[in-house]
PDB file as gemmi writes it, atoms N, CA and C in Angstrom:
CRYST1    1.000    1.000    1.000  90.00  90.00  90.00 P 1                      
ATOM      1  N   UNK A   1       3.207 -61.485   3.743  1.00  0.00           N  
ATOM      2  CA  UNK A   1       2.700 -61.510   2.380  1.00  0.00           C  
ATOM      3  C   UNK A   1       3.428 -62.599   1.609  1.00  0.00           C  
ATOM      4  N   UNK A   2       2.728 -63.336   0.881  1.00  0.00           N  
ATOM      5  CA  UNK A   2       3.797 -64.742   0.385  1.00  0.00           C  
ATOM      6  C   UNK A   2       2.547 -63.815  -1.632  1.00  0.00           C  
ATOM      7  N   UNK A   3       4.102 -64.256  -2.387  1.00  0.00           N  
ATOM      8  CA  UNK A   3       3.727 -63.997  -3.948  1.00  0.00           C  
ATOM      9  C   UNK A   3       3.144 -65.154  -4.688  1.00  0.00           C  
ATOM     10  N   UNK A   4       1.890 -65.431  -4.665  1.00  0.00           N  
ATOM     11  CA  UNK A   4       1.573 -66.167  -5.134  1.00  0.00           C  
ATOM     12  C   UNK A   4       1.441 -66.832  -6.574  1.00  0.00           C  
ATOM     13  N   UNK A   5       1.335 -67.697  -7.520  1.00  0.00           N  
ATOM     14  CA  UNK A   5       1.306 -67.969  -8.966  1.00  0.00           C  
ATOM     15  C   UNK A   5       0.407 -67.394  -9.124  1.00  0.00           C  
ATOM     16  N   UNK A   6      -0.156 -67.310 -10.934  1.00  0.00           N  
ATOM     17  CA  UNK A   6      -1.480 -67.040 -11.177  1.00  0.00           C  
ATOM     18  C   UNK A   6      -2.200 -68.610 -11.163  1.00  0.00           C  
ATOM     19  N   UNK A   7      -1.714 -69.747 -11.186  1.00  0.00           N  
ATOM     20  CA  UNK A   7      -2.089 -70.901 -11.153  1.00  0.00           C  
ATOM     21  C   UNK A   7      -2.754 -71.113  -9.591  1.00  0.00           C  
ATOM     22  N   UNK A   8      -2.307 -70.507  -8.639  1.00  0.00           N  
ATOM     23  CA  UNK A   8      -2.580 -70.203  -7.314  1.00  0.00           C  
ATOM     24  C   UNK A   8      -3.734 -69.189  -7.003  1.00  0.00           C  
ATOM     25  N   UNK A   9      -3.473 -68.202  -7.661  1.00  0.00           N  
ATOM     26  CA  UNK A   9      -4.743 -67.174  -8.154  1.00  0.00           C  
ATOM     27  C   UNK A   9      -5.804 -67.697  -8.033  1.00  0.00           C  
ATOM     28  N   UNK A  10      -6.306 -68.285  -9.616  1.00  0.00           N  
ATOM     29  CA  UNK A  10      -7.177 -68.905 -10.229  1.00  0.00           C  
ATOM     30  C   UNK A  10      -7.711 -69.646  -8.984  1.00  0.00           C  
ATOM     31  N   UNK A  11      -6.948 -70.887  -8.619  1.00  0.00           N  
ATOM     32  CA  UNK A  11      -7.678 -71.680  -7.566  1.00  0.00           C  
ATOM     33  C   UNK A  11      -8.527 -71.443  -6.580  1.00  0.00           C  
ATOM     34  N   UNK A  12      -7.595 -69.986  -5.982  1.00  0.00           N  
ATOM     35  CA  UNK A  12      -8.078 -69.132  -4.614  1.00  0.00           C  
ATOM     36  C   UNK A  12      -9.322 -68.281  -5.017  1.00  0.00           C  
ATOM     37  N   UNK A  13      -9.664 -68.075  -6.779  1.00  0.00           N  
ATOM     38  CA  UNK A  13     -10.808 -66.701  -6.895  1.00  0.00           C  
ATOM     39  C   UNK A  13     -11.914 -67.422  -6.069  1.00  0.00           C  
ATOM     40  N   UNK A  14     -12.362 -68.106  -5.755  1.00  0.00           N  
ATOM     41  CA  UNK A  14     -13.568 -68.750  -4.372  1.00  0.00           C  
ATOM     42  C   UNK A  14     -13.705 -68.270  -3.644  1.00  0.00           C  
ATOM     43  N   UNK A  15     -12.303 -68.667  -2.842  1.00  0.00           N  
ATOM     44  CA  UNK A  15     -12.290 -68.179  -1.934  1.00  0.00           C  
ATOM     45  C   UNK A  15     -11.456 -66.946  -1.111  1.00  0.00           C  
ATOM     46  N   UNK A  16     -10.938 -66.131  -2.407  1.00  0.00           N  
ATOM     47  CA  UNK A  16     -10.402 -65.076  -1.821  1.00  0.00           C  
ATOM     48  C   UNK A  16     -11.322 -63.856  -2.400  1.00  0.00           C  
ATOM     49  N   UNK A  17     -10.831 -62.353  -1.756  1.00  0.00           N  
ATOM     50  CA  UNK A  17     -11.221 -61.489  -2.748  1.00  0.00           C  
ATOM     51  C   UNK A  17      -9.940 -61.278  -3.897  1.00  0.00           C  
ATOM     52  N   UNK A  18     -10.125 -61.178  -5.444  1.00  0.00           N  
ATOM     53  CA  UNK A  18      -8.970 -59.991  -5.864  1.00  0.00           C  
ATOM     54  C   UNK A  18      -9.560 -58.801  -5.877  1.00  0.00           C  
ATOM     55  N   UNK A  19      -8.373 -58.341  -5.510  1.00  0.00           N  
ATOM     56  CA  UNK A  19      -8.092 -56.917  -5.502  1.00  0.00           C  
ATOM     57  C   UNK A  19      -7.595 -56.485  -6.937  1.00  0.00           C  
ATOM     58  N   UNK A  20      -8.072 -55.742  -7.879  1.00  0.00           N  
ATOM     59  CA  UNK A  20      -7.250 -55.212  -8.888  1.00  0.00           C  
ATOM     60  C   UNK A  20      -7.143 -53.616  -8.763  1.00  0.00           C  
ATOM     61  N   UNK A  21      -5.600 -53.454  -8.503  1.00  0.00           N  
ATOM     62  CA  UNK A  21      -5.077 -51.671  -8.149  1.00  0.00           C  
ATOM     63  C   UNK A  21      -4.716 -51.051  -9.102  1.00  0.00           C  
ATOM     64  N   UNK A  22      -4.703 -51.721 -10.098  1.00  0.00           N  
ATOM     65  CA  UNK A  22      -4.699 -50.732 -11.532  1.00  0.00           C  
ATOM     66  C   UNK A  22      -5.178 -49.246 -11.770  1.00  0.00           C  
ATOM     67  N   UNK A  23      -4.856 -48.978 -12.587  1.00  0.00           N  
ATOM     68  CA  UNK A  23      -5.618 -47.615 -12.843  1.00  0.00           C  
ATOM     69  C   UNK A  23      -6.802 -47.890 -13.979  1.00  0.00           C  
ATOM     70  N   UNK A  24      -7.530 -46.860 -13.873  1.00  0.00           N  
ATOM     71  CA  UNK A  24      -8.705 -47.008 -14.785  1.00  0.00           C  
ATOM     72  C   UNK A  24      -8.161 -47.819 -16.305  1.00  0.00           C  
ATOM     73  N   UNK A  25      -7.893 -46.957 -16.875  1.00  0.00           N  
ATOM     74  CA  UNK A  25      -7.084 -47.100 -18.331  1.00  0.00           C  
ATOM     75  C   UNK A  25      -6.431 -48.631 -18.530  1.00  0.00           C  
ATOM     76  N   UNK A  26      -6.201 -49.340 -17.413  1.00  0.00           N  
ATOM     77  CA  UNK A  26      -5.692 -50.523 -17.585  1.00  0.00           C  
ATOM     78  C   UNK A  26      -6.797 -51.153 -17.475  1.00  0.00           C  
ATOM     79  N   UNK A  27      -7.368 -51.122 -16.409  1.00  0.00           N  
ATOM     80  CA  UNK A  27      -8.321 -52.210 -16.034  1.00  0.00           C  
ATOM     81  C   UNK A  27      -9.244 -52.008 -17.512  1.00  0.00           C  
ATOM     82  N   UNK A  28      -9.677 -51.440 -18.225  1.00  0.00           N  
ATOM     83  CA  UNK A  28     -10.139 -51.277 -19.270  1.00  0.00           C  
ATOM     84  C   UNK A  28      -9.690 -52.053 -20.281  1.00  0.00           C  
ATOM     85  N   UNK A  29      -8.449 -52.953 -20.366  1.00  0.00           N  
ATOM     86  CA  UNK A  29      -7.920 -53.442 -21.096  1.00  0.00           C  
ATOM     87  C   UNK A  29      -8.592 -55.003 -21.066  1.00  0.00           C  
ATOM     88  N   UNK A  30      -8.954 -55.193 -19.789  1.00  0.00           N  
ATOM     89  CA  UNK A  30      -9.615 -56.418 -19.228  1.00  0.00           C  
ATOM     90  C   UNK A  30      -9.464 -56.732 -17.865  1.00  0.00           C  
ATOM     91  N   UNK A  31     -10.078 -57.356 -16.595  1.00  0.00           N  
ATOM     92  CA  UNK A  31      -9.581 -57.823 -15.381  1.00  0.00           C  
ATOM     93  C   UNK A  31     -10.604 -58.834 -15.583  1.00  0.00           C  
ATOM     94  N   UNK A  32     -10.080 -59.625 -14.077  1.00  0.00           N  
ATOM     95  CA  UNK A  32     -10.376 -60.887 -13.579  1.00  0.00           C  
ATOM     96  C   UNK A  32     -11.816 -60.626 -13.520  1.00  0.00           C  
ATOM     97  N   UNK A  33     -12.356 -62.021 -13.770  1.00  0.00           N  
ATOM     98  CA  UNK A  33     -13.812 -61.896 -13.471  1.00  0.00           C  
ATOM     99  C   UNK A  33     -14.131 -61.644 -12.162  1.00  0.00           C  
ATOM    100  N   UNK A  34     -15.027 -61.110 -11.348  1.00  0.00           N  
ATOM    101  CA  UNK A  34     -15.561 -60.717  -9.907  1.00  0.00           C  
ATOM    102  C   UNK A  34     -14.191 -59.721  -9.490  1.00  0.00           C  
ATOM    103  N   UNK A  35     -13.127 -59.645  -9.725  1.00  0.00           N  
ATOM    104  CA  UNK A  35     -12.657 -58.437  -9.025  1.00  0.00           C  
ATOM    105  C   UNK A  35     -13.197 -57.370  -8.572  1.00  0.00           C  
ATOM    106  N   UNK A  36     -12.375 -56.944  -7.902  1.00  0.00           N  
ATOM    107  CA  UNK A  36     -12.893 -55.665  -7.351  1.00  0.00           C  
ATOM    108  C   UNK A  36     -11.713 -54.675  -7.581  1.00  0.00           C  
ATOM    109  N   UNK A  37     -12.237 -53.463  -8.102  1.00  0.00           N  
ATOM    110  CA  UNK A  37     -11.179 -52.622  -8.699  1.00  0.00           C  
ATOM    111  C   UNK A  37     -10.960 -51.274  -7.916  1.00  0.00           C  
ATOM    112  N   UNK A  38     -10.058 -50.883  -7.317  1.00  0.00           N  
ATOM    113  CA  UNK A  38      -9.912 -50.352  -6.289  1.00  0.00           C  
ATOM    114  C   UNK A  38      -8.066 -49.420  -6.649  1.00  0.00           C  
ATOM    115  N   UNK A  39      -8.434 -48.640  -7.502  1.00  0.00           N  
ATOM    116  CA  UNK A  39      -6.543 -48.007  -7.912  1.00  0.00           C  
ATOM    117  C   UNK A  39      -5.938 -47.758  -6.775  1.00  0.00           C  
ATOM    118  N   UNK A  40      -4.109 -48.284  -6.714  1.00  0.00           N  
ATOM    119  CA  UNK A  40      -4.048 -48.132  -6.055  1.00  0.00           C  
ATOM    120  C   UNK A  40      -3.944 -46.860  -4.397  1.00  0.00           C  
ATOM    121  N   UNK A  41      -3.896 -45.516  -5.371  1.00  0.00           N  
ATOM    122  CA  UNK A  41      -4.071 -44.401  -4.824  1.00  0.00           C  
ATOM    123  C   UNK A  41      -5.409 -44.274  -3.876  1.00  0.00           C  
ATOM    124  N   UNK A  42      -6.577 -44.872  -4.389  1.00  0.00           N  
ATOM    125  CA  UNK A  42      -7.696 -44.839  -3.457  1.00  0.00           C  
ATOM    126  C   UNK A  42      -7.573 -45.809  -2.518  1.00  0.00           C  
ATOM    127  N   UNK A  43      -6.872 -46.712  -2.680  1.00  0.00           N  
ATOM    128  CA  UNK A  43      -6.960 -47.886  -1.533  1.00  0.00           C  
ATOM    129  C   UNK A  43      -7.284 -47.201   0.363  1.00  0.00           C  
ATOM    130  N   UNK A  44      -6.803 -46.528   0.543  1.00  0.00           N  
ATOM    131  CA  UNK A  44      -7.090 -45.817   1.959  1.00  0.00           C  
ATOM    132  C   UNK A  44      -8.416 -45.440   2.204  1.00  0.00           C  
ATOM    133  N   UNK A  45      -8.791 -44.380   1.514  1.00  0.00           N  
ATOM    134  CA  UNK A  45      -9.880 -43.918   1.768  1.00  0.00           C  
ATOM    135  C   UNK A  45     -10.708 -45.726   0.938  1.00  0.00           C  
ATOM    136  N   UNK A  46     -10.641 -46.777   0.198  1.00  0.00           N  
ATOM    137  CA  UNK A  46     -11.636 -47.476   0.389  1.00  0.00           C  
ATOM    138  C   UNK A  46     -11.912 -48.449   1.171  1.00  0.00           C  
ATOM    139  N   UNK A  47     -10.855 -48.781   1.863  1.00  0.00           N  
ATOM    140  CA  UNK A  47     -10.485 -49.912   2.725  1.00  0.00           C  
ATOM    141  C   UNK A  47     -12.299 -50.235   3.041  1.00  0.00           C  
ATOM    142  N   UNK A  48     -12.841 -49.918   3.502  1.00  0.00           N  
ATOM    143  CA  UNK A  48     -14.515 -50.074   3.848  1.00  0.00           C  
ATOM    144  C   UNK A  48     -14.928 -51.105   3.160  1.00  0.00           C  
ATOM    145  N   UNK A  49     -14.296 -51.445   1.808  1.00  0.00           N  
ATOM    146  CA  UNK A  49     -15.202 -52.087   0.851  1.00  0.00           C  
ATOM    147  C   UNK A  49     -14.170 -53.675   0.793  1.00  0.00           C  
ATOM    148  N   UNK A  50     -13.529 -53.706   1.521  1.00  0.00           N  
ATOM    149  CA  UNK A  50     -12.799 -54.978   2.077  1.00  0.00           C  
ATOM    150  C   UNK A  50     -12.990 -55.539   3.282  1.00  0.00           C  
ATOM    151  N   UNK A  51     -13.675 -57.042   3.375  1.00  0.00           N  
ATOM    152  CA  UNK A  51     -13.914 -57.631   4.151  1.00  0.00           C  
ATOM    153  C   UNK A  51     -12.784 -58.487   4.754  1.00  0.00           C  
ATOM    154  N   UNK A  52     -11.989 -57.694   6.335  1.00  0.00           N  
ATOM    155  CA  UNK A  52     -11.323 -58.398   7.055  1.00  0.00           C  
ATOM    156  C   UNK A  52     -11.091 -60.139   7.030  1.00  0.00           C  
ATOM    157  N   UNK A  53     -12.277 -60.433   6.894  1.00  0.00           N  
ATOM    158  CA  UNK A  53     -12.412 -61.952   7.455  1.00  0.00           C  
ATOM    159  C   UNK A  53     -12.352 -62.459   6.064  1.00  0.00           C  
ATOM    160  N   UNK A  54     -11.914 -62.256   4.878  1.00  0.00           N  
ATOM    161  CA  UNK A  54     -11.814 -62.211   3.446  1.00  0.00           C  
ATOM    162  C   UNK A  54     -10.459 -62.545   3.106  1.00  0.00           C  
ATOM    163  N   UNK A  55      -9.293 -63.337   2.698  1.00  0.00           N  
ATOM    164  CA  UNK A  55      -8.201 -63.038   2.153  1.00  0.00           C  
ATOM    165  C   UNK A  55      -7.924 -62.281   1.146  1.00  0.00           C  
ATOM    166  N   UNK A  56      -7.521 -61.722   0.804  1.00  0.00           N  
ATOM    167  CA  UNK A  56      -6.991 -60.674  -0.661  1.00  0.00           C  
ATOM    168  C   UNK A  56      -5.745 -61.319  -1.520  1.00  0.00           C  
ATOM    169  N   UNK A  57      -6.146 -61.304  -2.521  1.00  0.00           N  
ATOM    170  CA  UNK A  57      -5.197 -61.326  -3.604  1.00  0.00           C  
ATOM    171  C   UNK A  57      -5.322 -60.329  -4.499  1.00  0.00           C  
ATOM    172  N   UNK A  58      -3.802 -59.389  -4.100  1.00  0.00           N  
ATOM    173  CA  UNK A  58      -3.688 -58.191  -4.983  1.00  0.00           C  
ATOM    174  C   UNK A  58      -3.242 -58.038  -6.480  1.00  0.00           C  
ATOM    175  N   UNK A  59      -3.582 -57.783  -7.239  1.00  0.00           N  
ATOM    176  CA  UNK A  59      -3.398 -57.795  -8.297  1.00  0.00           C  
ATOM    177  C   UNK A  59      -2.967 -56.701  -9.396  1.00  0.00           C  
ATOM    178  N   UNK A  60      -1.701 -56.101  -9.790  1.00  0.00           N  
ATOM    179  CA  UNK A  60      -1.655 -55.093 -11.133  1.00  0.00           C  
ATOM    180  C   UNK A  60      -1.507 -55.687 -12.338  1.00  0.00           C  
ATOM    181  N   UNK A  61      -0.506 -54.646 -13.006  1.00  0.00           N  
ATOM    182  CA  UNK A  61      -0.237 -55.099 -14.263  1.00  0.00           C  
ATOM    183  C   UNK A  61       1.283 -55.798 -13.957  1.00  0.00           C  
ATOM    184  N   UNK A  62       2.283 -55.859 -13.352  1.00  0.00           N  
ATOM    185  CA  UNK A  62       3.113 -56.733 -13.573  1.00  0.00           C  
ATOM    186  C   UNK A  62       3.466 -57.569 -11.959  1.00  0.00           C  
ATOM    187  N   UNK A  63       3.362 -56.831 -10.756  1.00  0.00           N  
ATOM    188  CA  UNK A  63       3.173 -57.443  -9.939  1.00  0.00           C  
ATOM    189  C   UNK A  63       4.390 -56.639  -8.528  1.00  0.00           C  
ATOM    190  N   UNK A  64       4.320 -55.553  -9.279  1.00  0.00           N  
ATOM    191  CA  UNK A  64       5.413 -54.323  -7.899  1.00  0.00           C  
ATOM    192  C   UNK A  64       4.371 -53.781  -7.450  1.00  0.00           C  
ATOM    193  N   UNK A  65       3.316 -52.833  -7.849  1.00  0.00           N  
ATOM    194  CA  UNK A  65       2.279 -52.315  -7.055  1.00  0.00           C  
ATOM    195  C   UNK A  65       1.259 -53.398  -5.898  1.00  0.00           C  
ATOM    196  N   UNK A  66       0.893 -54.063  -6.945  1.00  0.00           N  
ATOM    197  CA  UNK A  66       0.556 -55.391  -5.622  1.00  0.00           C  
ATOM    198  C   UNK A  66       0.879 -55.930  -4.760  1.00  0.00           C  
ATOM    199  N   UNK A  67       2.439 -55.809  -5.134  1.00  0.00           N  
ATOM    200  CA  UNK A  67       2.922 -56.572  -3.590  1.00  0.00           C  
ATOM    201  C   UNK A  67       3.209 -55.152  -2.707  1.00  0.00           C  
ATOM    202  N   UNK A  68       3.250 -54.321  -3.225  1.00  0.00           N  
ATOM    203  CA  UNK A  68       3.691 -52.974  -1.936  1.00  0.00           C  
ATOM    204  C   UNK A  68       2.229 -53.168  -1.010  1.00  0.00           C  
ATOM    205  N   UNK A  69       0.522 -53.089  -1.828  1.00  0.00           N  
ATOM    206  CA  UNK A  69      -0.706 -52.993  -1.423  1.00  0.00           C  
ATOM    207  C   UNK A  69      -0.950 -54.459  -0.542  1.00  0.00           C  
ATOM    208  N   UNK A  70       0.022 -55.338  -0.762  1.00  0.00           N  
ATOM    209  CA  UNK A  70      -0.396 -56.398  -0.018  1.00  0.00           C  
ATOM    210  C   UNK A  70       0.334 -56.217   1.420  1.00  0.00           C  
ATOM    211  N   UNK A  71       0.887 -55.609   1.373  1.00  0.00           N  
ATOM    212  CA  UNK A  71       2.222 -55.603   2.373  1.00  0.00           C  
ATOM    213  C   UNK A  71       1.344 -54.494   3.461  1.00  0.00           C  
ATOM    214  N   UNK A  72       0.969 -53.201   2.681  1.00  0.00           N  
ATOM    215  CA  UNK A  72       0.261 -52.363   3.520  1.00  0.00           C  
ATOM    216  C   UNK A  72      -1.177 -53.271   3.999  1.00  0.00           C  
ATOM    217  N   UNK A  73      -1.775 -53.378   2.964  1.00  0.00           N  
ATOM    218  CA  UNK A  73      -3.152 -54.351   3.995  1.00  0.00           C  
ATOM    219  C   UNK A  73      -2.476 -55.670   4.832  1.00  0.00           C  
ATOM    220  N   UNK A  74      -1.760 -56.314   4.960  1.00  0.00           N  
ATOM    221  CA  UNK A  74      -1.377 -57.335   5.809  1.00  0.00           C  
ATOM    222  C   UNK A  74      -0.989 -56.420   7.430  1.00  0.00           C  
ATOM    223  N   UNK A  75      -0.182 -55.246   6.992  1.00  0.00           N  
ATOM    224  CA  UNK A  75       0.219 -54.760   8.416  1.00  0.00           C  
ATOM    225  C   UNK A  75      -0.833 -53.701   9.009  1.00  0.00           C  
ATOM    226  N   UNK A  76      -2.414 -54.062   7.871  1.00  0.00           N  
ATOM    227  CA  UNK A  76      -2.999 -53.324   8.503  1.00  0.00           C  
ATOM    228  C   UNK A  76      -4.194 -54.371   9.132  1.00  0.00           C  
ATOM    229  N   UNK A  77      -4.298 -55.236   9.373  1.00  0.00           N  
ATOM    230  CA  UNK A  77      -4.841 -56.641   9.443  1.00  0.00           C  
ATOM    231  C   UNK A  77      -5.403 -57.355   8.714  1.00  0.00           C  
ATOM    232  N   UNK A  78      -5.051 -57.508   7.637  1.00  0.00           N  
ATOM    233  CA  UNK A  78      -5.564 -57.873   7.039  1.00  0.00           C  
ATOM    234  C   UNK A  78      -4.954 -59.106   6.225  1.00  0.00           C  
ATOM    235  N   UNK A  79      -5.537 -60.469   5.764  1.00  0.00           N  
ATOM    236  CA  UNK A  79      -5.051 -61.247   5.516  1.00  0.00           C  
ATOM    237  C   UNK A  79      -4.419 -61.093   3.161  1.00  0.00           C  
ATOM    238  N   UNK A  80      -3.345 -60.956   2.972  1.00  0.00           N  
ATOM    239  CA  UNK A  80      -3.132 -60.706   1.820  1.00  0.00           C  
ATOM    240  C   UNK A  80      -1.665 -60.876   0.822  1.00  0.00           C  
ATOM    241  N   UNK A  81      -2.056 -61.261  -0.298  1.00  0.00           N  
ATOM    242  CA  UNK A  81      -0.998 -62.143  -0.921  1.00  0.00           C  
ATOM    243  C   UNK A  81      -1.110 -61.417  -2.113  1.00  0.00           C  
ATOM    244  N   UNK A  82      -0.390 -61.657  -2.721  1.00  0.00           N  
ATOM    245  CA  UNK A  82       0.275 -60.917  -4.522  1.00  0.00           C  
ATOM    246  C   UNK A  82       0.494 -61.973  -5.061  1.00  0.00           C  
ATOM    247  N   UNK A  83      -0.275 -61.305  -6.823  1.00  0.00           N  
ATOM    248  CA  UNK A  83       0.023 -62.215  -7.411  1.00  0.00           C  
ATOM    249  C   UNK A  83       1.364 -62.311  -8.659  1.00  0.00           C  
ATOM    250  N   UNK A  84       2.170 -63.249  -8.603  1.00  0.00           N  
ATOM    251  CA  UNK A  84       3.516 -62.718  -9.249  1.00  0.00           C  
ATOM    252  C   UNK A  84       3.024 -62.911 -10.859  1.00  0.00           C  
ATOM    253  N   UNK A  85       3.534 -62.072 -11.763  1.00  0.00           N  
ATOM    254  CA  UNK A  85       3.509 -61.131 -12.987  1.00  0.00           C  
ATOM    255  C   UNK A  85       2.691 -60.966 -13.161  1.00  0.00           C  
ATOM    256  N   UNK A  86       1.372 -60.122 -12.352  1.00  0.00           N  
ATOM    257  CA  UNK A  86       0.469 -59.627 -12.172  1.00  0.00           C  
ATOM    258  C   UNK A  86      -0.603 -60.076 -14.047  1.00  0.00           C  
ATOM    259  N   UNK A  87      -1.345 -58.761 -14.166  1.00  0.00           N  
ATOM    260  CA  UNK A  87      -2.467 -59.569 -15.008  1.00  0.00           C  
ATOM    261  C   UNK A  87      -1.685 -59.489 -16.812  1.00  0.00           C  
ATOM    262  N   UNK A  88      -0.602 -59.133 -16.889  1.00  0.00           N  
ATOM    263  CA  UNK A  88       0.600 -59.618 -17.940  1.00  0.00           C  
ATOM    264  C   UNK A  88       1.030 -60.981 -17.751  1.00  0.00           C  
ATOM    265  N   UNK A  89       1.161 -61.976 -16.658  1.00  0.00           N  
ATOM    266  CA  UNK A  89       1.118 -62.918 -16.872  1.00  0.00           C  
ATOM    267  C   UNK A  89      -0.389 -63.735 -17.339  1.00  0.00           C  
ATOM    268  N   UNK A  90      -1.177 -63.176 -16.311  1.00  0.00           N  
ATOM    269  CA  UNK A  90      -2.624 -63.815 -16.616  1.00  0.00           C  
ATOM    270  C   UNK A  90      -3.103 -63.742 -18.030  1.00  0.00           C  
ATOM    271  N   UNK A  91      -3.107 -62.559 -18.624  1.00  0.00           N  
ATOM    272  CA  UNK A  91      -3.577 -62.553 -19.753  1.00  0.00           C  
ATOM    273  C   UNK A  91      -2.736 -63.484 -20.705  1.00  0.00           C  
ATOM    274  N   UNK A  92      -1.598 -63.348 -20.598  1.00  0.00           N  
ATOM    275  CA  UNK A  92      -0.720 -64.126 -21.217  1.00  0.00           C  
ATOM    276  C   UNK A  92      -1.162 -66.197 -20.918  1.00  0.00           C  
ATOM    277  N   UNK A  93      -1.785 -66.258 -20.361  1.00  0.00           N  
ATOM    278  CA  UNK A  93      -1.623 -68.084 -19.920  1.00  0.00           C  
ATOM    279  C   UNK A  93      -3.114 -67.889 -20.413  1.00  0.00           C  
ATOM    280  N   UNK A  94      -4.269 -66.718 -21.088  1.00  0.00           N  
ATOM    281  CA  UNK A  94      -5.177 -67.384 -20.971  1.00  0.00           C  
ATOM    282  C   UNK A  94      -6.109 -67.599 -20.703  1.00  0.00           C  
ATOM    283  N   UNK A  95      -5.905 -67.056 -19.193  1.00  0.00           N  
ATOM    284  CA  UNK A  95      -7.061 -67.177 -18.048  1.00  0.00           C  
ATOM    285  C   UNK A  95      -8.183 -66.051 -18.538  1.00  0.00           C  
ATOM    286  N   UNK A  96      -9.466 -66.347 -17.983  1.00  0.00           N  
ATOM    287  CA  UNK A  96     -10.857 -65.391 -18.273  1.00  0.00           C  
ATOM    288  C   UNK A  96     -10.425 -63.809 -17.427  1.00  0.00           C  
ATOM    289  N   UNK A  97     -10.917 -63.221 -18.408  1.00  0.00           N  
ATOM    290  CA  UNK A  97     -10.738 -61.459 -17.918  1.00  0.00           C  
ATOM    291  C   UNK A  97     -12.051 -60.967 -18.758  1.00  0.00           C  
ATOM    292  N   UNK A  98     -12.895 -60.173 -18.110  1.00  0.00           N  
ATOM    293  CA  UNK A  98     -14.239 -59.401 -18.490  1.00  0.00           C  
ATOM    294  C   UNK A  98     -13.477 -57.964 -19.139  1.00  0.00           C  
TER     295      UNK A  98                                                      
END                                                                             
């Protein structure tokens, strides 16, 4: 798992999926455009709705839950990176959130 910028983020939304593991109540505050919102407690039972052949960029609110979820999908095959100060930095620089 390597922690990626949000400047790194941004570049990769193409061609990666994000992942946002937030909880409801946050993600309500705003997320990334096209995310996919997935808390992190359900992540197991949703794994289905993640495409292997897909990279992931995980995403919370400051950037400890994401990297634990990146760490578990990488050792579960899956290709996946965190993004460092999760969407408290993002919102902060700017970037588009729906």
């Amino acid at each position: 798992m390597a922690e990626i910028t949000i400047t790194e983020a941004e570049q990769r939304r193409s061609t990666a999926r994000i992942l946002d593991v937030r909880e409801d109540f946050e993600v309500a505050e705003g997320k990334i455009p096209a995310a996919l919102h997935i808390p992190m407690g359900q992540l197991q039972d949703r794994l289905g709705e993640l495409d292997p052949a897909v990279p992931v960029i995980a995403v919370c609110r400051s950037g400890n839950r994401s990297a634990a979820v990146a760490d578990a999908l990488n050792g579960a095959g899956y290709k996946a990176d965190t993004m460092a100060g999760g969407m408290t930095a993002w919102m902060r620089a700017g970037l588009p959130t729906t």
